[in-house]
FIDO-258382 format. One line per 5 residues: number of its first residue (from 0); their letters; for each residue y, z, x of N, C-alpha, C, CB. Coordinates in nm, 4 decimals, decimal comma. Atoms other than C-alpha are relative to their C-alpha. Glycine has a CB too. Layout:
// FIDO-258382
NUM	A	Y/Z/X/Y/Z/X/Y/Z/X/Y/Z/X | ...
***
This chain:
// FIDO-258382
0	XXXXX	-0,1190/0,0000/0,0831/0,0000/0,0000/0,0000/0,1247/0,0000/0,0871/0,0002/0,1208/-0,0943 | -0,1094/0,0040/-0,0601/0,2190/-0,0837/0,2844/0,1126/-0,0375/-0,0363/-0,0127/-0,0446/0,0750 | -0,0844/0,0785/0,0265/0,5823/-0,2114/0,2463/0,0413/-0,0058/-0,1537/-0,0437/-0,1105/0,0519 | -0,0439/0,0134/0,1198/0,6233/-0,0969/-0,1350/0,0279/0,1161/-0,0658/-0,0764/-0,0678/-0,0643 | -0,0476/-0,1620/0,0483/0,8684/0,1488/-0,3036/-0,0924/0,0519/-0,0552/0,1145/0,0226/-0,0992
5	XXXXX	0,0687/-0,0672/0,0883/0,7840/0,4714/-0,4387/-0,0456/-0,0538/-0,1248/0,0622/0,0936/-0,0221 | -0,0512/0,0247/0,1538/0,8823/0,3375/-0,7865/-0,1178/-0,0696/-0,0577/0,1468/-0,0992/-0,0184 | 0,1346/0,0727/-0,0618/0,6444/0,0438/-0,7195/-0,1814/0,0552/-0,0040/0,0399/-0,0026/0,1575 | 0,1363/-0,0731/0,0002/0,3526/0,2600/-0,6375/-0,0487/0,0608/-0,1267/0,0028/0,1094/0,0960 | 0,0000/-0,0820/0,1220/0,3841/0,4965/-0,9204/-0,0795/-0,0721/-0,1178/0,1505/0,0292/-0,0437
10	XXXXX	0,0441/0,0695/0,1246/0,3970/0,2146/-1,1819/-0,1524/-0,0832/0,0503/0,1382/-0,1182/-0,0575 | 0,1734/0,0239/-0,0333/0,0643/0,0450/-0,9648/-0,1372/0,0887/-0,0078/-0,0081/-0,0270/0,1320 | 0,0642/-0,0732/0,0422/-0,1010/0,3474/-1,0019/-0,0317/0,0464/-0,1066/0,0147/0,0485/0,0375 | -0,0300/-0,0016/0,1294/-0,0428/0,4126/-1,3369/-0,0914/-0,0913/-0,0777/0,1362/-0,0322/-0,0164 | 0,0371/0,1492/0,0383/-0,1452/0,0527/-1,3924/-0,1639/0,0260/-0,0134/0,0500/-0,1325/0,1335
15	XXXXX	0,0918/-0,0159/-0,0481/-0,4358/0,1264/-1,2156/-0,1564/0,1316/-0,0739/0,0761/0,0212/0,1234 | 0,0841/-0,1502/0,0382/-0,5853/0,5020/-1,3427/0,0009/-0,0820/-0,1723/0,1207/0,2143/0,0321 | -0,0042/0,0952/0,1191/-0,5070/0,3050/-1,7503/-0,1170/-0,0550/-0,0192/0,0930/-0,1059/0,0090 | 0,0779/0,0759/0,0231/-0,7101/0,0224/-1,6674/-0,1465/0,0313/0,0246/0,0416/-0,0909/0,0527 | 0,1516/-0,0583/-0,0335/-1,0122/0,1885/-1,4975/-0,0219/0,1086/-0,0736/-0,0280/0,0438/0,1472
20	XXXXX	0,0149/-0,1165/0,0397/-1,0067/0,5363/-1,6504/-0,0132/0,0833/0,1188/-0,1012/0,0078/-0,0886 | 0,0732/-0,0948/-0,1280/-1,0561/0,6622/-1,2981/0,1194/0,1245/0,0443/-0,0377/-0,1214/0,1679 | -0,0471/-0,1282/-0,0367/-0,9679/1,0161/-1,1766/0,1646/-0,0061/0,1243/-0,1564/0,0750/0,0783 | -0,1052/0,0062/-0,1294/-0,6594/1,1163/-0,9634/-0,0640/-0,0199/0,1325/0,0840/0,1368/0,0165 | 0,0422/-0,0250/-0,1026/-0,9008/1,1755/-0,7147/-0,0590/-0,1511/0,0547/-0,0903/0,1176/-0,0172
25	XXXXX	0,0413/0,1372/-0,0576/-1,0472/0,8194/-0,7350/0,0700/-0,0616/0,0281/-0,0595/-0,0748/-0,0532 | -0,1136/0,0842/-0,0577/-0,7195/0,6170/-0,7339/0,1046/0,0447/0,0983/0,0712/-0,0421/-0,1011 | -0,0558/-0,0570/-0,1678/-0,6033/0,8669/-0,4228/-0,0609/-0,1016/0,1291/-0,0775/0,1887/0,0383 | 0,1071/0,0505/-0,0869/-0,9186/0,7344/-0,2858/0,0419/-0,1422/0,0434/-0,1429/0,0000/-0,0751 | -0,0320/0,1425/0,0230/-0,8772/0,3749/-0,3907/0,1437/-0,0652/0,0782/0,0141/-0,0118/-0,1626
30	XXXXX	-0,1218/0,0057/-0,0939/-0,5023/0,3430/-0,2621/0,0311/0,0508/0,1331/0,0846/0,0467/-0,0558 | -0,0031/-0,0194/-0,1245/-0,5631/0,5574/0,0548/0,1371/0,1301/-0,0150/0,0236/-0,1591/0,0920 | -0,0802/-0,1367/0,0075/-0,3434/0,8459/-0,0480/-0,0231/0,1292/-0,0248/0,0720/-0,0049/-0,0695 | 0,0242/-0,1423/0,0107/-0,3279/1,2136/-0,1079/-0,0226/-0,0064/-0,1775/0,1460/0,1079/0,0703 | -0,0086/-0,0267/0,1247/-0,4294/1,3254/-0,4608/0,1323/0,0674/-0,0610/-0,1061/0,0717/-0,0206
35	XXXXX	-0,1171/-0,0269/0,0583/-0,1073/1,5220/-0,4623/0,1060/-0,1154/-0,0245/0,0523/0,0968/0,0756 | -0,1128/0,0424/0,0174/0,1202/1,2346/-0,4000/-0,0417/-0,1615/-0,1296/0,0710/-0,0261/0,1767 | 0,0222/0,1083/0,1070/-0,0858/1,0170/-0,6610/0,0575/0,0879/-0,1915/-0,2193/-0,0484/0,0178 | -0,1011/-0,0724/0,0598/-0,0191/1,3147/-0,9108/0,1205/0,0583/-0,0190/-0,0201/0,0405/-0,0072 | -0,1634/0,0104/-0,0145/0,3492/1,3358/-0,8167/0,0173/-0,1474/-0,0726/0,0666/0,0031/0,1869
40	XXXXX	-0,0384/0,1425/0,0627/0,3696/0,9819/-0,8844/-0,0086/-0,0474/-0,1384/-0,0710/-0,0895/0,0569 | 0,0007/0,0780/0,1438/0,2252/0,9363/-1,2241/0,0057/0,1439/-0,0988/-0,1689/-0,1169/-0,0304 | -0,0510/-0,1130/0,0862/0,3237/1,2937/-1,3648/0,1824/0,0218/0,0070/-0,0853/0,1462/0,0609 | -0,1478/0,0038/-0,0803/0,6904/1,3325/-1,2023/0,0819/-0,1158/-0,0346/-0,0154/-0,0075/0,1623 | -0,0851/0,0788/0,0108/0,8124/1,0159/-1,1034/0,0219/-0,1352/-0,0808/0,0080/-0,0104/0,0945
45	XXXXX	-0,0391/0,1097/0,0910/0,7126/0,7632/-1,3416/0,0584/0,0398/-0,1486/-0,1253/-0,0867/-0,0178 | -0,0255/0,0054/0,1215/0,8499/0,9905/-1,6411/0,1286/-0,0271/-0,0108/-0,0361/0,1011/-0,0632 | -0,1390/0,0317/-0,0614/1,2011/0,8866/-1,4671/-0,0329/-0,1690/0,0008/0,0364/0,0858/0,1773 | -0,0146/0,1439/0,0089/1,0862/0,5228/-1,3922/-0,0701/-0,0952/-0,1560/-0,0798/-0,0473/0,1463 | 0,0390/0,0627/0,1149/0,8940/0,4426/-1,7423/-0,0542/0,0810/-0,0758/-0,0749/-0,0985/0,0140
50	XXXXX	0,0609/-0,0973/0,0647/0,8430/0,7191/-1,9789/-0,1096/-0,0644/-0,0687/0,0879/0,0731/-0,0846 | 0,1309/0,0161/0,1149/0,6144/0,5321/-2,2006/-0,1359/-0,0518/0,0756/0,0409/-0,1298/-0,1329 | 0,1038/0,0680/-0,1140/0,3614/0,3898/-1,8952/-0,0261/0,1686/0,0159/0,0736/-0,1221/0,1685 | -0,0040/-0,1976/-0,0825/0,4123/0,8192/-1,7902/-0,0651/0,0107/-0,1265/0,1882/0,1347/0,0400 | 0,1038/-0,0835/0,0497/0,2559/0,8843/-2,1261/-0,1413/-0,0489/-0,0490/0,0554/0,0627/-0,1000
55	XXXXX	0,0915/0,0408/0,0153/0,0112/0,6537/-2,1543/-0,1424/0,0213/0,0974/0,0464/-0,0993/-0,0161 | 0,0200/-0,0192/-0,1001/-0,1218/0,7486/-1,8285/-0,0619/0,1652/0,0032/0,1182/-0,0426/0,0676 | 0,0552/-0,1413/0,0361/-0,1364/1,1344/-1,9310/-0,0611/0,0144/-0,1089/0,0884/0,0946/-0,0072 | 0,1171/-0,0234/0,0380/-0,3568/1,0347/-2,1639/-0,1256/-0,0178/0,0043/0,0048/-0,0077/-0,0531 | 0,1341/-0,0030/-0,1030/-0,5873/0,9432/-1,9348/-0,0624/0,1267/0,0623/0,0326/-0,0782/0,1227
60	XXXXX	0,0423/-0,1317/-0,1147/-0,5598/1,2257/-1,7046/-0,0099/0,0803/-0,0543/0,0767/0,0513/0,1066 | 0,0547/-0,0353/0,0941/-0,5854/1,4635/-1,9828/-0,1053/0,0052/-0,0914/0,0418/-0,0112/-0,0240 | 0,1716/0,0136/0,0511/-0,9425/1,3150/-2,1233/-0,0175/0,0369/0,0986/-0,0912/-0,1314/-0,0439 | 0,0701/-0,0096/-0,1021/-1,0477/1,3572/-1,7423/0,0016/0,1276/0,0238/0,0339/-0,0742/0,0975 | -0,0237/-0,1760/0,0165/-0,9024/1,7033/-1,7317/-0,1161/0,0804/-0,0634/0,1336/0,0367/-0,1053
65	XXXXX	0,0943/-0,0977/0,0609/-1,1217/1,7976/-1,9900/-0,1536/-0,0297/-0,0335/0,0592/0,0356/-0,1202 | 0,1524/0,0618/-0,0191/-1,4408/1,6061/-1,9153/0,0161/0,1124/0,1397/-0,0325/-0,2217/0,0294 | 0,0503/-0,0672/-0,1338/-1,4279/1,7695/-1,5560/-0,1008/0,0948/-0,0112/0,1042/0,0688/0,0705 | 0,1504/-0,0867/0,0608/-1,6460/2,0633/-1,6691/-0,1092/-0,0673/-0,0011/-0,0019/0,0479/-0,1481 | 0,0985/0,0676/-0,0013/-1,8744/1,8010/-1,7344/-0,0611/-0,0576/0,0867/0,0108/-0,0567/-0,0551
70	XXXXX	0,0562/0,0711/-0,1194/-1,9003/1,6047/-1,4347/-0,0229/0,0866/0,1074/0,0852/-0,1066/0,0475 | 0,0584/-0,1099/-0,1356/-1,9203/1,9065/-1,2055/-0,1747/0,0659/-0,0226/0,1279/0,1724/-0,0002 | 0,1541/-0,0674/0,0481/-2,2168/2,0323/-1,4254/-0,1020/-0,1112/0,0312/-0,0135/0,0418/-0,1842 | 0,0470/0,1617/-0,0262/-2,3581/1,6909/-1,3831/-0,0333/-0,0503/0,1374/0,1132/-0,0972/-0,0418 | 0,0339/0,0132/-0,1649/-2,3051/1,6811/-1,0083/-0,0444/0,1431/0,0305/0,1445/-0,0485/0,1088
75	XXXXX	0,0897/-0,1196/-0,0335/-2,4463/2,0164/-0,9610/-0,1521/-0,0294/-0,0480/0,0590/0,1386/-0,0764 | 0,2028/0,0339/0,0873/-2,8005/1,9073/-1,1774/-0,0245/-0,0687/0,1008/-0,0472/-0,1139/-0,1804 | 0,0622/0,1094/-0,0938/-2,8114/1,6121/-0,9420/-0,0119/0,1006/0,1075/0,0946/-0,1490/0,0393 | 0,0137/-0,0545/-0,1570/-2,7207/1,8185/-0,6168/-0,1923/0,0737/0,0110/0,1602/0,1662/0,0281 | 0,1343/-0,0224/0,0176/-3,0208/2,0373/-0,7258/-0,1067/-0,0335/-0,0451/-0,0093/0,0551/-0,0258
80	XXXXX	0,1027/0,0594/0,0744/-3,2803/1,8065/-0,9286/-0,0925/-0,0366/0,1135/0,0467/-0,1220/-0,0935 | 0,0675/0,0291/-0,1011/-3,4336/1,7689/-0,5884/-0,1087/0,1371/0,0386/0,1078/-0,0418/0,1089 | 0,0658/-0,1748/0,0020/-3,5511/2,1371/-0,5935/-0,1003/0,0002/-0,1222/0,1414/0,1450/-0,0372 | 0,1043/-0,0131/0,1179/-3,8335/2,2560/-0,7809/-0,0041/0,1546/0,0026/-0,1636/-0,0805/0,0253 | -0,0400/-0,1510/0,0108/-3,6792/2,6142/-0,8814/-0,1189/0,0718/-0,1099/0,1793/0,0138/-0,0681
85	X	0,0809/-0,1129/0,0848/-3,9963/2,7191/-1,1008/-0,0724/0,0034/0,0995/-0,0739/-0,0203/-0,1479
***
């Protein structure tokens, strides 16, 4: 993401977490950034550069919010389904 404003980023990210459904943590991944400055970007600064992209966006990250419970329980079964705990 060399060579392109904040402003820029924000709304690509945005774009981005929308179209995939994917986590802060994946489109940190995906772009090569920090999870904080991907959640700065599409909580913060895009409700300044496009409020209505900013809330379309938190209603992404808000389903994921409250799936998380789920996918940790989910990656914990896997971590251990390799074990034979009886």
């Amino acid at each position: 993401m060399k060579n392109v404003s904040i402003e820029e980023r924000a709304v690509e990210l945005a774009h981005y977490i929308i179209d995939s459904k994917d986590t802060v943590r994946g489109a940190a991944k995906k772009f090569g950034i920090s999870k904080s400055t991907v959640h700065k970007d599409v909580s913060d600064r895009l409700k300044k550069i496009n409020p209505s992209l900013a809330k379309e966006v938190r209603v992404i990250l808000d389903e994921n919010k409250a799936e998380r419970h789920i996918r940790g329980g989910m990656a914990t079964k896997l971590k251990y389904s390799h074990m034979n705990l009886h």
